[in-house]
N, C-alpha and C positions, 0 to 999 in steps of 0.2 A: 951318394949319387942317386939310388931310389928316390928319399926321400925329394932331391932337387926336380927330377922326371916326374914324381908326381903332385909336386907344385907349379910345375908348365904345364900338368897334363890339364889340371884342374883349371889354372888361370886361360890357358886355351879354350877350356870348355865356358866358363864364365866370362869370355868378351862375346859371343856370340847372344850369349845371354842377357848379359846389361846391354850391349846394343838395342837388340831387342824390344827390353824394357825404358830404355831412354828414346825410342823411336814412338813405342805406345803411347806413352805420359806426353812425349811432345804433341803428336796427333791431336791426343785427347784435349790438351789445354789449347791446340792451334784450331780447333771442331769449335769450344768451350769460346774463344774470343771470335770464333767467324759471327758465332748464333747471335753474340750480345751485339757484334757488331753491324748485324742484319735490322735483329728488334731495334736499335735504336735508330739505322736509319729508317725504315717499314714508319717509325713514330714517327720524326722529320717528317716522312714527305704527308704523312695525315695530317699529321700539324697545318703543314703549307696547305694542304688540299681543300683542309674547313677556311684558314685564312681567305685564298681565292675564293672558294664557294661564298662565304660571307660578302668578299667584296662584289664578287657577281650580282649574288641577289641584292644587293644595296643599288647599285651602278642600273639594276632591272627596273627595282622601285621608284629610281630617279627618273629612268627613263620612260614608265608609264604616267608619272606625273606630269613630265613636259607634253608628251601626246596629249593627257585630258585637258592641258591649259589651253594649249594650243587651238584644239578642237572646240573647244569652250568661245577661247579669242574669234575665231574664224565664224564662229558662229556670233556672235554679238555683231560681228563686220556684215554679215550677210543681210541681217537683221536690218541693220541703220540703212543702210543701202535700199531694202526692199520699204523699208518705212519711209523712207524721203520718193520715193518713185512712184509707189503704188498704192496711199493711205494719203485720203484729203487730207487738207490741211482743217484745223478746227476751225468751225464757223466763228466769229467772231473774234478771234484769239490769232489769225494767217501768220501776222507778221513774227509772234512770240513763240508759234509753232514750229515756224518754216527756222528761228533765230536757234532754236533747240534742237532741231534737227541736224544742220551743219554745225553746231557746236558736238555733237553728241559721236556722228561721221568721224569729223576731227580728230577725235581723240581719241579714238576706235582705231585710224590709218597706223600713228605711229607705234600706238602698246603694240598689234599686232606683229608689225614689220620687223620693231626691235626684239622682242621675245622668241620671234623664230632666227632671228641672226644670233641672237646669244647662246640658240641651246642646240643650232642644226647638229651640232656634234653627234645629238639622240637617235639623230633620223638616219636612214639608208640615204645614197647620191640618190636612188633613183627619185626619193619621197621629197628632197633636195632642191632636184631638179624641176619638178612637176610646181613646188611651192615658188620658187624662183620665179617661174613665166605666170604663178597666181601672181605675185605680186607685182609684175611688170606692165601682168591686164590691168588690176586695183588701182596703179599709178596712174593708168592712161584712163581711165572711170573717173577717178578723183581729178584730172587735169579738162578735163571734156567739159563735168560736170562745172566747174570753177569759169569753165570760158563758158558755158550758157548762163548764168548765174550772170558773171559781170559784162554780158552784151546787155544785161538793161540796167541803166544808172540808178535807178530807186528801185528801192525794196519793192515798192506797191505793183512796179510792172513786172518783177518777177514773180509774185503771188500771181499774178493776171494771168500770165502766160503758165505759167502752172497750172491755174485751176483752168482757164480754158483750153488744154490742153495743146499749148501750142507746137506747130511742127516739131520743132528741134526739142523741144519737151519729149514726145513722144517717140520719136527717132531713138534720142539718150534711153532713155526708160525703153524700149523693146530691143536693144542691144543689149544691155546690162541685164533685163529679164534674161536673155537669152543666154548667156555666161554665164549667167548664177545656174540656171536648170543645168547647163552642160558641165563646165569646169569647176563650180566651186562643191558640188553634189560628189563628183567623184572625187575630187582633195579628200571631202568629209567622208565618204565612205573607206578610203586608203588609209584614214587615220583612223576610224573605227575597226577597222580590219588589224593593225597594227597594236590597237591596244586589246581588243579582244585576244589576239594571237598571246599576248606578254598575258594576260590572264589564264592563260587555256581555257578557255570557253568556245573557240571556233569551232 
């Protein structure tokens, strides 16, 4: 009978004890899986973090490329524009110069138009919007220009009226001067603002 009271007393005393020690161990190894399971998410989301960051700075370098094209394009349109307006035609050469010049316009209207429709995605609405009403003046420039052009049936009296600077010559040419100073100056400054900004350099 001792003997049996002091094998209750002891097993008594030893559940409080393995409790205990199965409560620690479990703790320990449930501590032991929280940490691994931390570190490995903490790497996930670095992982993910350089991924985005990689894709950002790619999607940035894309989008400074399309500002300097764009700005580039805008600038070659100003250019034909200001060279068929404001820059005699060459003496001898009228007809071969004036034939270069609208061929050169030409092809300036649509690279332009289309490259900004392809890539608006790069740009803010606002930068968007501003391009939209450039392109809507450019249209109505390039449509002006096309009706003084074909109000004289030969070549030779549209060099005439050009080089003597006829009314509606002049009229054309000191509107479009006046757009280019105003609206196409700040397009260009907007877009230099935007790709300095993608630089840090502002």
């Amino acid at each position: 009978m001792d003997e049996l009271l002091k094998y209750l007393g002891l097993f008594a005393l030893a559940t409080p004890v393995a409790y205990g020690l199965i409560k620690y161990f479990s703790k320990s190894i449930f501590e032991t899986y929280l940490t691994k399971s931390i570190e490995t998410h903490k790497s996930n989301l670095e992982r993910i973090n350089i991924s985005h960051e990689i894709q950002y700075a790619s999607l940035h370098k894309e989008r400074a490329i399309v500002i300097r094209e764009l700005y580039d394009k805008l600038f070659n349109y100003k250019m034909a524009v200001i060279h068929f307006f404001n820059v005699e035609l060459a003496a001898g050469h009228e007809e071969a110069d004036l034939k270069s010049r609208i061929t050169s316009w030409s092809n300036i209207v649509p690279d332009f138009s289309s490259y900004f429709h392809r890539n608006r995605l790069y740009l803010s609405k606002d930068l968007c919007s501003i391009i939209d009403n450039l392109n809507n003046e450019l249209d109505k420039i390039n449509k002006d220009t096309q009706s003084f052009l074909q109000s004289f049936k030969l070549v030779d009296k549209q060099i005439q009226a050009i080089k003597s600077k006829d009314k509606g010559f002049t009229d054309l040419r000191d509107n479009v001067n006046g757009f280019l100073e105003k609206d196409i100056e700040k397009i260009t400054n907007d877009l230099e603002k935007e790709f300095r900004k993608i630089l840090g350099v502002e």
